[in-house]
Backbone bond lengths (Angstrom), bond angles and torsions (degrees), N, CA, C in turn:
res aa  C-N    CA-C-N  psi(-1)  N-CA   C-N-CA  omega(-1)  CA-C   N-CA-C  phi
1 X - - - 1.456 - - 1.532 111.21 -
2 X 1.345 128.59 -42.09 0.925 148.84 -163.66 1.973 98.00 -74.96
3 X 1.324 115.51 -52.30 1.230 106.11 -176.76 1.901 111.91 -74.80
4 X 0.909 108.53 -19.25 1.847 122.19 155.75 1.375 119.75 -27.86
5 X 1.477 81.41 -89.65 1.726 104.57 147.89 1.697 126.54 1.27
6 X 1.125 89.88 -95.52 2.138 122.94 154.24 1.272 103.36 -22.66
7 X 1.307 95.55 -72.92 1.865 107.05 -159.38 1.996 107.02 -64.74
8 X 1.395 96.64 -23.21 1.510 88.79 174.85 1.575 130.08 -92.86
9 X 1.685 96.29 -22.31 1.455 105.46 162.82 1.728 116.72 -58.87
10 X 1.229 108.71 -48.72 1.619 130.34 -164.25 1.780 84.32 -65.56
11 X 1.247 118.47 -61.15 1.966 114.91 177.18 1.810 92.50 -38.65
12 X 0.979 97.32 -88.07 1.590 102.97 -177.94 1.337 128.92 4.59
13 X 1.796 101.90 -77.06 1.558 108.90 -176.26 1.334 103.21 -66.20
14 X 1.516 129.95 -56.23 1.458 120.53 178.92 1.568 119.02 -53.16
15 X 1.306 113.60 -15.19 1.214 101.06 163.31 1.617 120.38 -89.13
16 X 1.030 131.79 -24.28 1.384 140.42 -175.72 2.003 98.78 -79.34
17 X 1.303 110.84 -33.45 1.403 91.51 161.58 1.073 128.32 -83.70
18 X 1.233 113.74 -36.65 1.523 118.55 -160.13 1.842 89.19 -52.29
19 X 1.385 109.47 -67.41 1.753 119.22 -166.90 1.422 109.32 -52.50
20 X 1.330 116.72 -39.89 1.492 110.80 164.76 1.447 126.40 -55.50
21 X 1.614 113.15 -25.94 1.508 119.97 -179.81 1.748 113.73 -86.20
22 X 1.673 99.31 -12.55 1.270 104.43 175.18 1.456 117.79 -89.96
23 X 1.610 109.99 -31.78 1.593 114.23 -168.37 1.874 104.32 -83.38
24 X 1.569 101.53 -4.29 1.473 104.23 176.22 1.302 115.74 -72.98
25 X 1.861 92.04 -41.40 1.948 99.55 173.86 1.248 124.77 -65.62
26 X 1.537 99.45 -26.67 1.591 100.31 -178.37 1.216 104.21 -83.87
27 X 1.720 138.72 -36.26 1.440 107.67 177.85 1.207 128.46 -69.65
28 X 1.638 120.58 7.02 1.381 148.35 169.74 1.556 98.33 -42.38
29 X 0.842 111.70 -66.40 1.800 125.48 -179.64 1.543 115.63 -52.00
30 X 1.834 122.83 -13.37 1.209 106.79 -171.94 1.545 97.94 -110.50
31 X 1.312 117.64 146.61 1.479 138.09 178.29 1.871 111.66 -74.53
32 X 1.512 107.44 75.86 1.383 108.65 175.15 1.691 108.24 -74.33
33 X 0.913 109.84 -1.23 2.226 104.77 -161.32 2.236 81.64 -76.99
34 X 0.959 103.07 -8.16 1.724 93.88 -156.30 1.675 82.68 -95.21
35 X 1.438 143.82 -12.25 0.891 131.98 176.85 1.791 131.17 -112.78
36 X 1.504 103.84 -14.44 1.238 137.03 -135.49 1.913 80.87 -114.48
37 X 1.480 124.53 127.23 1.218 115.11 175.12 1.535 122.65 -103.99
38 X 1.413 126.91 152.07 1.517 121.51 -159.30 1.581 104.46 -60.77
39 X 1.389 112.54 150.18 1.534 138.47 168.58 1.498 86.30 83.32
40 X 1.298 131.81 10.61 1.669 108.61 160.79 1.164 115.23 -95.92
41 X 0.810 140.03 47.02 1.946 140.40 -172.35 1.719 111.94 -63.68
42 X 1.221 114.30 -55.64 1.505 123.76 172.02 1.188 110.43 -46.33
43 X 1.957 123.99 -45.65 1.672 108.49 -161.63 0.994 87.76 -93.78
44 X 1.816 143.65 -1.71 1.216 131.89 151.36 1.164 150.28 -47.95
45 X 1.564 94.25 -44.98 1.850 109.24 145.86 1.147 147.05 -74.18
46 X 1.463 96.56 -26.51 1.613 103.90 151.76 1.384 129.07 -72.11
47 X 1.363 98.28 -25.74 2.153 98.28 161.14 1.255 98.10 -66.59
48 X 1.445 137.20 -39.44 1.184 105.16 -169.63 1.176 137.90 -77.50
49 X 1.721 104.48 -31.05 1.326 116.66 174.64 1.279 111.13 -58.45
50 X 1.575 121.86 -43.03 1.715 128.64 179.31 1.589 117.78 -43.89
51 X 2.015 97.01 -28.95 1.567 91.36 -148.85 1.717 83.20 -94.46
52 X 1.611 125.25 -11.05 1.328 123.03 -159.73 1.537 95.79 -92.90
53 X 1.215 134.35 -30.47 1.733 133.13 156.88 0.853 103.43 -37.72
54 X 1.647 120.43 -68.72 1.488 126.70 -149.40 1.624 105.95 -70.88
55 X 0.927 121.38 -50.52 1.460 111.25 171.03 1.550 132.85 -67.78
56 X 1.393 100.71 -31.36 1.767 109.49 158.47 1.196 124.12 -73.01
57 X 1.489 116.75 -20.55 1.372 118.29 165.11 1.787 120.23 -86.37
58 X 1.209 113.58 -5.14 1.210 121.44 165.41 1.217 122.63 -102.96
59 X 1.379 120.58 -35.43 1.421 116.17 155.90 1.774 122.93 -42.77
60 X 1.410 96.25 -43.06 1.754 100.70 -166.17 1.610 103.53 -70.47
61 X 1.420 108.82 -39.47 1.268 112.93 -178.42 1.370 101.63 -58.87
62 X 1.040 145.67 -82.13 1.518 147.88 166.84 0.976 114.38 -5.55
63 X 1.614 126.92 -50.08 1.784 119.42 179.55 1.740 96.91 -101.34
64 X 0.986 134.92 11.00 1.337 137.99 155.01 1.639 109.14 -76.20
65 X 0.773 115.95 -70.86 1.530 135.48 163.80 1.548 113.53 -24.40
66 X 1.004 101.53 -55.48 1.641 125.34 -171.96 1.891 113.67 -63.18
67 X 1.472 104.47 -51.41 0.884 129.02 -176.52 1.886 111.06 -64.82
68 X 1.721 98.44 -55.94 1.561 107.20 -177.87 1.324 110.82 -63.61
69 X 1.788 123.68 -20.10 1.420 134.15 -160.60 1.724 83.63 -89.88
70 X 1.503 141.36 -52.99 1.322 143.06 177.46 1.291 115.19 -55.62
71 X 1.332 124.19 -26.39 1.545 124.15 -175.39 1.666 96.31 -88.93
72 X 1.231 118.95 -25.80 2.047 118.70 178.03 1.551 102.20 -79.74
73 X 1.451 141.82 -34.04 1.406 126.08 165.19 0.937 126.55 -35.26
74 X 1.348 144.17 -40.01 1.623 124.36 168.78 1.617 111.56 -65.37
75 X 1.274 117.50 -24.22 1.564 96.42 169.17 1.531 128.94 -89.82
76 X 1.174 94.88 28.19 1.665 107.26 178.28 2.044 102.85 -89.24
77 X 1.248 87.73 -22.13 1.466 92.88 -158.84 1.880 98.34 -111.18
């Protein structure tokens, strides 16, 4: 039970990075300079990094979620 445990935390963090390293690339594609005002560059990157957690951390949860909800179907039955 205990190595379960382990093995689902260890899914976890690699999943919470991996999607965070992806939702960083993808906000790569959106044009913040059109919103973002001059001499703020720093709280610019820190929006971004904030906004690239927040969506990689919600993504992962979602296919985390998804996955633990597919492994409980056989005890429905």
């Amino acid at each position: 039970m205990e190595m379960v445990i382990g093995q689902q935390a260890l899914i976890s963090i690699f999943s919470h990075i991996f999607f965070t390293g992806v939702s960083f690339y993808a906000l790569r594609a959106v044009m913040f300079d059109k919103w973002i005002r001059k001499h703020n560059v720093l709280q610019a990157q820190i929006l971004y990094i904030f906004l690239s957690i927040a969506l990689g951390t919600s993504v992962s949860t979602f296919f985390l979620n998804i996955s633990s909800w597919s492994r409980q179907l056989p005890y429905l039955f």
